[in-house]
N, C-alpha and C positions, 0 to 999 in steps of 0.2 A: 172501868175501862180496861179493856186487856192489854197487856204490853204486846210490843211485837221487837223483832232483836232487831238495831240495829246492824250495819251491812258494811262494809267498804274492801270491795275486792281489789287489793293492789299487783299491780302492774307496770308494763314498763312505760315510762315517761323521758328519761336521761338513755343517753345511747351506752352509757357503760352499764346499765344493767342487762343489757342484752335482753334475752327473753324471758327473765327470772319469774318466777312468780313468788311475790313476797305472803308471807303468813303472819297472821297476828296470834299475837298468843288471847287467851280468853281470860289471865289475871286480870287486867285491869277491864273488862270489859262488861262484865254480869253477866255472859250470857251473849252469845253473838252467831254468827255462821260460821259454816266452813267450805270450803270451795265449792262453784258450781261448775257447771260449763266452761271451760275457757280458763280452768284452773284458781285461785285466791287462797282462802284460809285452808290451814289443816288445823289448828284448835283455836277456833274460835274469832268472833268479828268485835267492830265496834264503831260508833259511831261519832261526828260531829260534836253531837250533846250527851256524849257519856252511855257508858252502859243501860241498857233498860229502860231508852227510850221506845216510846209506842205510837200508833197511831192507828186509824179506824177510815174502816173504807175510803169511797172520795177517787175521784181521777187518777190519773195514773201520773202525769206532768205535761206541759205543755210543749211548744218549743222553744221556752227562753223561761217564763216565771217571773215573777217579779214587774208586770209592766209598768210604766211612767207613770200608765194612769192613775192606779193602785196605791194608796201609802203601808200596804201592808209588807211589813221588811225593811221599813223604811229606818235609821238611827233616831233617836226622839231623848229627849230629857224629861217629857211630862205628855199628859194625854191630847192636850187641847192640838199637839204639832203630828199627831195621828189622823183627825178627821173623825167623821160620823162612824161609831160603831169600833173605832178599833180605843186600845186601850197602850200604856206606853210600859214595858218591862223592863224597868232600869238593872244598871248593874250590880246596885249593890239591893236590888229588892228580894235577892235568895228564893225567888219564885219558880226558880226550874229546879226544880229538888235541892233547894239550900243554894246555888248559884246563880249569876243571873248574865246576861249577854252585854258583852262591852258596848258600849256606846248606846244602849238600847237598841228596843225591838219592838215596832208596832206591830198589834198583833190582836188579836179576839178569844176567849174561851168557846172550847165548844168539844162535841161529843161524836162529830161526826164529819165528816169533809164537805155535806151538804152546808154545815154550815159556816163554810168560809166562803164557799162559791160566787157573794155578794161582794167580796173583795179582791178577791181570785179565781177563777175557775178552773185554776190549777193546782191551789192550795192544798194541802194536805194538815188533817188534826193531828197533831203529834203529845203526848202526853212523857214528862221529863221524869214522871214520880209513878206512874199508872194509873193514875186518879183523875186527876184534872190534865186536860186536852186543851192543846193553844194550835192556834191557826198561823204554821209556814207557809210561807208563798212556794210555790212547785217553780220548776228548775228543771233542765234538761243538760244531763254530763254531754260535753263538747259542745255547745252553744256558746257562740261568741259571746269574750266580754263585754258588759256595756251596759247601761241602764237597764235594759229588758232582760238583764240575768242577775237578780238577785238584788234589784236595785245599784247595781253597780259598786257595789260597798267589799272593799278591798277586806272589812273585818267581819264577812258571811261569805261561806259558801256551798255549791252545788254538793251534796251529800246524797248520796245512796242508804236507804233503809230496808227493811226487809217486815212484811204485814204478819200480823200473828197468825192467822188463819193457814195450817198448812194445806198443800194443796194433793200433794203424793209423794209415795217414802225415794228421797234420793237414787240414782241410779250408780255402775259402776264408776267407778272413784269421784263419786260426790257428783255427780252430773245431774242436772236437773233443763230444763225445756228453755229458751231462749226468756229471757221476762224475769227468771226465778233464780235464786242464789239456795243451794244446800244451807241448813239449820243445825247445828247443834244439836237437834231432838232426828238429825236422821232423814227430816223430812224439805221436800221441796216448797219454799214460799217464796210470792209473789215481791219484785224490788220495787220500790219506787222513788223517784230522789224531791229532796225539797230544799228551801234552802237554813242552811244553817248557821247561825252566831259562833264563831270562831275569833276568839283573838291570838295573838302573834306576843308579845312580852309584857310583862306584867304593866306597859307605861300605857296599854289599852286600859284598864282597871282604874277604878277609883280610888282614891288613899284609902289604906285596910286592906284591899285586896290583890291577888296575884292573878296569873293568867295559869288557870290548870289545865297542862299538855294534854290532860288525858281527856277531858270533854272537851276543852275550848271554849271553858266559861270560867267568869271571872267567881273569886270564892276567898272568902276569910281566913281557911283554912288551906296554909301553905302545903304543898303535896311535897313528900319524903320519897326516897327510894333514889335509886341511879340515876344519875343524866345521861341525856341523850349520847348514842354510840355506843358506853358500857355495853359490857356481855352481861345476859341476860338467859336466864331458863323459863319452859314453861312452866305456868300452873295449874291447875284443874280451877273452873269455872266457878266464881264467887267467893274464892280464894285471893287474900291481899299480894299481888304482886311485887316483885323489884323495884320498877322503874317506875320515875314521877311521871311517866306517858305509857307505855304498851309495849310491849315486848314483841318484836319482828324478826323473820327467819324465811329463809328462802326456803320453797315448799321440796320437801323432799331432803332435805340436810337438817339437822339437829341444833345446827350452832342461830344464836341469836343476838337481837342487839336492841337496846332501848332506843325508841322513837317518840315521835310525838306529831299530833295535827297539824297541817298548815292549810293556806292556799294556796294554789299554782300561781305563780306570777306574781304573789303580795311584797312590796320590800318588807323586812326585818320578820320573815319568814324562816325558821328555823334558826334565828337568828342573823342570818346573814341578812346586809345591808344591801344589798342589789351590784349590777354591775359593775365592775371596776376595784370593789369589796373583796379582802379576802374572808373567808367563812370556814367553818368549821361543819356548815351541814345543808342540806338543800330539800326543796319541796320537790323529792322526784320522786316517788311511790304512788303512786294512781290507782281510780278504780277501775281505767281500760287504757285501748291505745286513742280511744276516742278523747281522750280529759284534756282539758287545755284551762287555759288560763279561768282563773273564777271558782275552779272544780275543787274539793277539799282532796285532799291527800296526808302522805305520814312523811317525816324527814328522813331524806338518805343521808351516810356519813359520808364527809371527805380527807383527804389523807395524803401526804409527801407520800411516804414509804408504808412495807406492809407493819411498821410494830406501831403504825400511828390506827388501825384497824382494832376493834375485838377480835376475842378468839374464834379462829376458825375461819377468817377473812383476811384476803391480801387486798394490797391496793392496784387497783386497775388503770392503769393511765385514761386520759379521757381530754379532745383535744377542748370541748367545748367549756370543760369544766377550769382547764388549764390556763382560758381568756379570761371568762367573764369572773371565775369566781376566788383564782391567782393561787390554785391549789393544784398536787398533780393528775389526781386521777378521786373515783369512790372506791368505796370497800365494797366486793366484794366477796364470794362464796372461795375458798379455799379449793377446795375438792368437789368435782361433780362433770357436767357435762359444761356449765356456766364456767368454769376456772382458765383462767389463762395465764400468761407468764406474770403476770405481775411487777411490780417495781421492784427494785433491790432493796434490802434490807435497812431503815436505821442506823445500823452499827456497820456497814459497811467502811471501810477503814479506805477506800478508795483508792488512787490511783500517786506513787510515790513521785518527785521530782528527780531531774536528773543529774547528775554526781558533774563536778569540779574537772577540770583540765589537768593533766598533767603538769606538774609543775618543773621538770626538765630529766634528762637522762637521767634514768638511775634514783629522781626523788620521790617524795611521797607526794600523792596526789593534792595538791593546795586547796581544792575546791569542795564544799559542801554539798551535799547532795539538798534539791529544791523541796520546799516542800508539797506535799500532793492533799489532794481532800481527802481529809480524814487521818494522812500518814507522810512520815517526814522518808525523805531516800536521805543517803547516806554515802557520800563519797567513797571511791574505792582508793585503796593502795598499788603503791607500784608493782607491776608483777616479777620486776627483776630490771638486773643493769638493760638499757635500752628497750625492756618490754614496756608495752601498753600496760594504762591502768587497769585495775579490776574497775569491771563494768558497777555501776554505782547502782543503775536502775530504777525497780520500780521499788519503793517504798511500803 
């Protein structure tokens, strides 16, 4: 079975990214795209289930995936809670190239998307190794959450792939025909999304194993490299990257930062705990402005000030981020047309207290100057028989 590169054009989802277009690097990925239409990668994509996943013909998606009626996609412990014909992909069964999908994943073998069609007929064969082909339920990015999108399961989501078959060589900068994402090989192929096995922190996983950032599959084999937010370079394709997730940069700037998969809308999604939670990072990188809740995505950083950012990024205020998630703003792009003022600096020594009263004709000032964030003021002295004190000020 031929692979075909996985896909995820990000975009904007949080209002402080503004219009950015986010780029993944192609370290951790095998093998990916690079921007189409509408802007996404400049080296390189990646998927849901890890680099070098594939699939073969079969529908394009439906508009939800996953229906009620269907058990395919459904969480399972063993086959018999699948039904006729499907079969159960536990997580510790290492069947998707050595990892396997949290909580389980009913699902079938097969070689072609005809032959999921009995389960789905939106399904898509997806193959995790290149060899052996397993039947996703189809999915449609921005289709409400709910049963009828991906079985409703908070630890799968809506993922965009991209089919081996190219179609025609990219246009100027990476442009390729509505339907199609630019490839890595230069050329235009067709997207299509299904749904995919994502888990959120290792307590998805069975004992033994972790939740690796970088597919979204549980694995024996704890991933090394920087955490998420770290600064981050690129690397040439099939090359061991930095980051225990994917290396992200806004298109057109050089600076980068480790991320990692999430869902739109999941608690304990990049870690953070849901509303009212403060966090450290958020499911806001999308694959359009279409993505909503259910949709897979990569985690943006958040940050008080700019030295709480990688390099190359300041911290953006952000009012929405400021409620729900008790942080001030995300990181964004330092320099470019995306940059704006920014918050003040960490070491900002702030603003001083005000200095002591006169303590009478002619004395030294009695009183202490207050102190300010960051910095103390400092009472002034008398400026002479019956002069006013020296101003104490700001600190």
């Amino acid at each position: 079975m031929k692979k075909v590169l996985p896909w995820l054009g990000l975009g904007l989802l949080a209002a402080s990214f503004g219009g950015s277009s986010f780029a993944c690097s192609s370290d951790d990925s095998g093998g990916g795209a690079t921007g189409g239409a509408g802007g996404g990668f400049t080296d390189g994509g990646f998927g849901a289930t890890g680099g070098g996943t594939g699939a073969t013909g079969g529908a394009t998606g439906g508009t939800g995936g996953g229906t009620v009626a269907t058990k395919l996609a459904k969480a399972c412990v063993n086959d018999g809670e699948c039904g006729a014909g499907l079969t159960c992909i536990t997580p510790d069964s290492a069947a998707w190239d050595g990892e396997g999908p949290a909580h389980g994943y009913c699902t079938a073998t097969c070689t072609a998307a005809a032959d999921c069609a009995a389960f789905d007929p939106t399904a898509e064969c997806v193959s995790f190794d290149g060899t052996q082909g397993y039947c996703l339920s189809g999915c449609t990015v921005g289709a409400p959450f709910g049963p009828g999108k991906c079985q409703g399961r908070a630890d799968v989501g809506c993922n965009q792939f991209l089919r081996g078959t190219a179609v025609a060589p990219c246009g100027a900068n990476n442009a390729c025909p509505a339907g199609q994402a630019c490839a890595t090989d230069g050329q235009c192929h067709e997207t299509f999304s299904a749904c995919a096995a994502l888990c959120a922190i290792d307590a998805d996983c069975p004992t033994g194993h972790t939740c690796n950032p970088g597919s979204g599959l549980c694995t024996t084999t704890a991933p090394t490299g920087k955490d998420l937010g770290q600064s981050c370079k690129s690397t040439p394709s099939g090359t061991p990257g930095e980051c225990k997730g994917f290396c992200v940069g806004v298109t057109g700037t050089t600076e980068r930062f480790c991320s990692q998969l999430c869902v739109v809308g999941v608690p304990n999604s990049c870690g953070w705990a849901g509303p009212g939670n403060k966090g450290d990072a958020l499911c806001g990188l999308v694959f359009d402005q279409a993505a909503t809740a259910g949709d897979v995505g990569a985690c943006s950083y958040l940050c008080d000030c700019n030295a709480d950012c990688p390099t190359g990024y300041i911290c953006e205020p952000d009012a929405d981020v400021q409620t729900n998630v008790l942080r001030a703003g995300s990181c964004s792009p330092a320099t470019g047309a995306d940059a704006g003022a920014g918050i003040v600096s960490c070491t900002d020594a702030g603003t001083g207290g005000t200095g002591g009263t006169d303590a009478g004709t002619g004395g030294t000032d009695a009183g202490t100057g207050g102190t300010g964030t960051g910095g103390t003021g400092t009472g002034g002295t008398d400026a002479g028989t019956g002069g006013a004190p020296a101003d104490a000020g700001n600190g």
